[in-house]
C-alpha positions in Angstrom: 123.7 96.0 73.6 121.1 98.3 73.3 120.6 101.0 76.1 117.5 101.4 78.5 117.4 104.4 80.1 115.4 103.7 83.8 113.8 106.4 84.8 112.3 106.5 88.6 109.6 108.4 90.2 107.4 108.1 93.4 103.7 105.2 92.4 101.4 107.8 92.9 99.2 108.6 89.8 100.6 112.4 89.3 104.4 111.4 89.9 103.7 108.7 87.1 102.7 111.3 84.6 105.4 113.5 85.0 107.7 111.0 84.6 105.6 110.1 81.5 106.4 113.7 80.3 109.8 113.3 80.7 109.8 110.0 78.9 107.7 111.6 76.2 110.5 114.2 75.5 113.2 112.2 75.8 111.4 109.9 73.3 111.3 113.0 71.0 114.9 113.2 70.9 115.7 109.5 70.7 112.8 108.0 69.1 115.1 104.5 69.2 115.8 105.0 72.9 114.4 101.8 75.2 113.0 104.0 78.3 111.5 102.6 81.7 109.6 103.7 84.3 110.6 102.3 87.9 107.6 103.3 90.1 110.0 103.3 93.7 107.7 103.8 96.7 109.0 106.4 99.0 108.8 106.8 102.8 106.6 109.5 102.2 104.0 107.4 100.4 104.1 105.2 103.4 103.5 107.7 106.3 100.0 108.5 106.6 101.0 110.8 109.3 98.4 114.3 108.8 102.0 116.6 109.1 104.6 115.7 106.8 106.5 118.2 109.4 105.8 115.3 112.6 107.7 113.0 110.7 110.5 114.5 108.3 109.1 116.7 105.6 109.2 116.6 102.3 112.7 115.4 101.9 110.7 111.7 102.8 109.5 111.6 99.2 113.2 111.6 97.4 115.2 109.6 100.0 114.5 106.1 98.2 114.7 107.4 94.2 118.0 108.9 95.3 119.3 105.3 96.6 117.9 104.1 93.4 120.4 106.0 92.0 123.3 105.5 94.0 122.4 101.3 93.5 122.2 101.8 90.0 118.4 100.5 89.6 117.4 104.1 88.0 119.3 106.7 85.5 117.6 109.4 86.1 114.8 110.3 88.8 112.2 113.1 87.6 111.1 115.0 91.3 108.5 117.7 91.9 111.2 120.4 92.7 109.4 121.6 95.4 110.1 118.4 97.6 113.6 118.9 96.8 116.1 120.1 99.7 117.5 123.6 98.3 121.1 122.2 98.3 121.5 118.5 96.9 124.1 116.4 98.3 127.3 116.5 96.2 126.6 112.8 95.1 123.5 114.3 92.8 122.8 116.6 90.3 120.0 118.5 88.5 120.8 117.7 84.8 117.4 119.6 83.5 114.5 121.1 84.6 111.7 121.5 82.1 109.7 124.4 81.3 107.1 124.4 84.4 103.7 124.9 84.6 101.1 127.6 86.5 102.7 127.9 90.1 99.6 129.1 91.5 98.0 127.5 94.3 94.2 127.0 93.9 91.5 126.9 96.5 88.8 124.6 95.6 85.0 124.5 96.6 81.7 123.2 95.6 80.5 126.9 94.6 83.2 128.5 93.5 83.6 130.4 96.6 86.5 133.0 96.6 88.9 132.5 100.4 88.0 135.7 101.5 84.6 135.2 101.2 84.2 132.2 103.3 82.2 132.2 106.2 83.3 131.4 109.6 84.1 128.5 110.9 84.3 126.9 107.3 86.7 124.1 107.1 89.5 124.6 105.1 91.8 121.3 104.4 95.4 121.5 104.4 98.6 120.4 105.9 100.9 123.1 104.7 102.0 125.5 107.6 102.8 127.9 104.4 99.2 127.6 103.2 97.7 127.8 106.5 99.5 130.5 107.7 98.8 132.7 104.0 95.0 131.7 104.7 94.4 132.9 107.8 95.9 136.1 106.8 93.2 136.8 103.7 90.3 135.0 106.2 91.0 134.7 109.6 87.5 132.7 110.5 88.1 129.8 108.5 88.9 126.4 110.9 91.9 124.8 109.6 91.8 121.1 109.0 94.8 118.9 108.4 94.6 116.9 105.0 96.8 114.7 103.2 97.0 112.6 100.7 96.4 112.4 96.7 94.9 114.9 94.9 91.7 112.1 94.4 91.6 111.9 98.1 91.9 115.4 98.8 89.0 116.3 96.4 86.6 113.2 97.8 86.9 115.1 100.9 85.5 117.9 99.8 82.7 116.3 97.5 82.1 113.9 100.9 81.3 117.4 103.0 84.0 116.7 105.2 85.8 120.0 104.0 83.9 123.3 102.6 87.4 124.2 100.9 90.9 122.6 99.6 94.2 124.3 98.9 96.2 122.2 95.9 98.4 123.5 93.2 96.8 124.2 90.3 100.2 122.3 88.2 98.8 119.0 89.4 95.1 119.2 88.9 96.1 120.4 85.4 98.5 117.6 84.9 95.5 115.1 86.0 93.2 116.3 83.7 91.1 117.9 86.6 91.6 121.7 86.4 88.3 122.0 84.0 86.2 120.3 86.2 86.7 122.3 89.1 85.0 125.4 90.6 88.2 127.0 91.6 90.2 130.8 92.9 93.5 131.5 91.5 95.2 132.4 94.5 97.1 135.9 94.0 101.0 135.4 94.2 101.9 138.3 95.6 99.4 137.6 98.7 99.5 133.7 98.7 102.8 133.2 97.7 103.6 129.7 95.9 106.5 127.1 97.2 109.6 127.4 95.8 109.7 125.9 93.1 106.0 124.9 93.0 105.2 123.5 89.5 108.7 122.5 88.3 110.4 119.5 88.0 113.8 118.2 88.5 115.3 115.6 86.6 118.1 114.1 88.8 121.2 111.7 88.4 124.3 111.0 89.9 126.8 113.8 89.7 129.7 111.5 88.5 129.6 109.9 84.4 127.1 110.6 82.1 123.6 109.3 82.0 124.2 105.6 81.0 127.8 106.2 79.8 126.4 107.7 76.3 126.8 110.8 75.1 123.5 110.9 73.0 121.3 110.0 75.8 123.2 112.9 78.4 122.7 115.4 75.5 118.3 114.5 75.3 117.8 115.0 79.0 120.4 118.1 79.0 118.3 119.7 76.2 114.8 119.1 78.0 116.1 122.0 80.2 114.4 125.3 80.5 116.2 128.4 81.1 113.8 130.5 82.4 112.5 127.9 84.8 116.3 127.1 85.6 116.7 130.7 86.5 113.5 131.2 88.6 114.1 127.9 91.0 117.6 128.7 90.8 116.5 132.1 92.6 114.0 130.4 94.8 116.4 127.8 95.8 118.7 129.8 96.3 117.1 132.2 98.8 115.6 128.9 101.0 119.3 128.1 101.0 120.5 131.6 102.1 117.8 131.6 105.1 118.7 127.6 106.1 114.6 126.4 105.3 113.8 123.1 105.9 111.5 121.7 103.9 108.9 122.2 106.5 109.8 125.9 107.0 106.5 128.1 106.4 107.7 130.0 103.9 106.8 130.9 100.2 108.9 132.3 97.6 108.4 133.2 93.8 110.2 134.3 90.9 109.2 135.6 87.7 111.8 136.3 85.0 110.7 138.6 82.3 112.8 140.7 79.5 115.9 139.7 81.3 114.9 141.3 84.6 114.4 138.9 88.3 111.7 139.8 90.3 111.6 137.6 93.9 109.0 138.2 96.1 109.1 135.9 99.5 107.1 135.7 102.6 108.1 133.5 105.6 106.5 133.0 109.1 107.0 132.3 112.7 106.7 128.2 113.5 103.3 129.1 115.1 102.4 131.5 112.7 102.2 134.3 115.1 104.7 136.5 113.5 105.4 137.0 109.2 108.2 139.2 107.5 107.7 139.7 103.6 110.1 141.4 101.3 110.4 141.6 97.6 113.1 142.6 95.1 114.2 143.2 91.7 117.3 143.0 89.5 118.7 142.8 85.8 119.6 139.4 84.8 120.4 137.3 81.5 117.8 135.0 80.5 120.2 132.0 80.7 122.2 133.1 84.0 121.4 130.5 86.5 123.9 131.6 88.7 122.9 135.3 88.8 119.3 134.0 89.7 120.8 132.4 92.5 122.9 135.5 93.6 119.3 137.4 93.5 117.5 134.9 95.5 121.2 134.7 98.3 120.5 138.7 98.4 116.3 138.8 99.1 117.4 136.1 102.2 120.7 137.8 103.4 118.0 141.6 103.2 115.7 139.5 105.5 118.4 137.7 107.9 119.4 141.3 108.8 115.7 142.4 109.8 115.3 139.3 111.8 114.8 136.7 109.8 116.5 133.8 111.5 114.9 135.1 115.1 111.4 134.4 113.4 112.1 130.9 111.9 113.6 129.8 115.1 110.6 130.8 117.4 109.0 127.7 118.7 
């Protein structure tokens, strides 16, 4: 019998075409490969709650894919890293993650208006405590607004007037076919640090047996991994791990790997936002050493546990 690989990601039109990328390559490899792809509504995608922290973070949008899995309805399930939690349960594994895209975040407005330069009280939709928090430090006078919802939705609010400014990642207005459209700021990364992760994926399967028992089909998702990528969430991850994040802890964190050398830079707030820490750091590494990422990213959080770093996160 001929083998159908199942791949599953969230309905939603961006989750659709990264799995479509991941088909695509896979495709490349195994041109005589039958692939599928099993859109699983998540609870995330069912909560229209403004605060994914209210009711469970981000860890709502890979619940259902993952007992797609375990049920044997999907192979392999392609995530947006970021919503990952920075250590899988044993049962999973990441078998690749593929060469990601432009982890900036990008604030959005009908004029091009840079954040620094936006007047006061000018709404500014998001519901990221990260992103709030890293606005208000650049432009204090802005009035936060919470938004959720697609990237079509969040950018009808701002064409509506209902928001003077938006905060998405640049990765998925690219991915939509959007980014040229737009009158956009880079945000800096060093002062608006991304989420970990932000602009990767994960393709994920079961951590026992080979994707769909054949060794041809384990070897084309294997080889769609990136090892710089690899490294650079391995360090992010790693670091989240290190401080115990949640995936609703404000905090940002971002690697760059570059002639075998690790630079981490990570800032993390206070629940409220009343109180920030930042710290950076730097190390040698091998381009392929996934594992030395991660001992960068354990060291940056272990640095900031010792100035205080737990005490902050656990302020209420």
């Amino acid at each position: 019998m001929k083998a159908t690989l199942r791949i599953g990601a969230r309905p939603s039109k961006l989750a659709i075409i990264q799995a479509e990328m991941v088909r695509d390559a896979i495709a490349a490899a195994l041109p005589e490969l039958e692939i599928e792809i099993v859109p699983i509504k998540t609870s995330g995608d069912n909560i229209l709650s403004p605060s994914l922290a209210d009711v469970g973070g981000k860890g709502l949008f890979i619940k259902e894919l993952e007992q797609a899995l375990i049920e044997n309805r999907v192979d392999i399930a392609v995530h947006s890293m970021k919503d990952l939690p920075a250590i899988l349960e044993s049962r999973f594994r990441i078998v690749a993650t593929p060469e990601r895209d432009n982890p900036h975040d990008a604030l959005i407005t009908s004029a091009g208006t840079r954040l620094k330069d936006l007047p006061k009280g000018a709404k500014l939709g998001t519901s990221s405590a990260r992103r709030k928090f890293e606005a208000l430090r650049i432009n204090p006078h802005v009035q936060l607004v919470p938004l959720r919802g697609n990237v079509d939705t969040r950018l009808a609010k701002l064409q509506s007037g209902a928001m003077d400014a938006i905060i998405v990642a640049i990765a998925g207005l690219k991915r939509l076919g959007k980014l040229n459209d737009l009158r956009y700021e880079q945000l800096d990364e060093h002062d608006f640090v991304p989420a970990a992760a932000q602009a990767a994926l994960a393709v994920e399967t079961l951590a026992d047996g080979k994707i769909c028992g054949a060794d041809d089909i384990e070897r084309a998702v294997v080889s769609l991994n990136h090892p710089q990528t690899e490294c650079e969430t391995a360090a992010e991850r790693a670091f989240l791990a290190s401080i115990h994040a949640s995936c609703v802890t404000p905090v940002g964190v971002n690697a760059t790997l570059t002639a075998d050398r690790l630079a981490l830079r990570a800032i993390l707030f206070s629940l409220d936002g009343t109180r920030e820490m930042a710290d950076e750091i730097s190390a040698p590494i091998a381009s392929q050493d996934a594992g030395a990422a991660a001992r960068v990213g354990e060291s940056l959080g272990a640095r900031m546990i010792a100035r205080g770093a737990r005490d902050l996160l656990d302020e209420s």
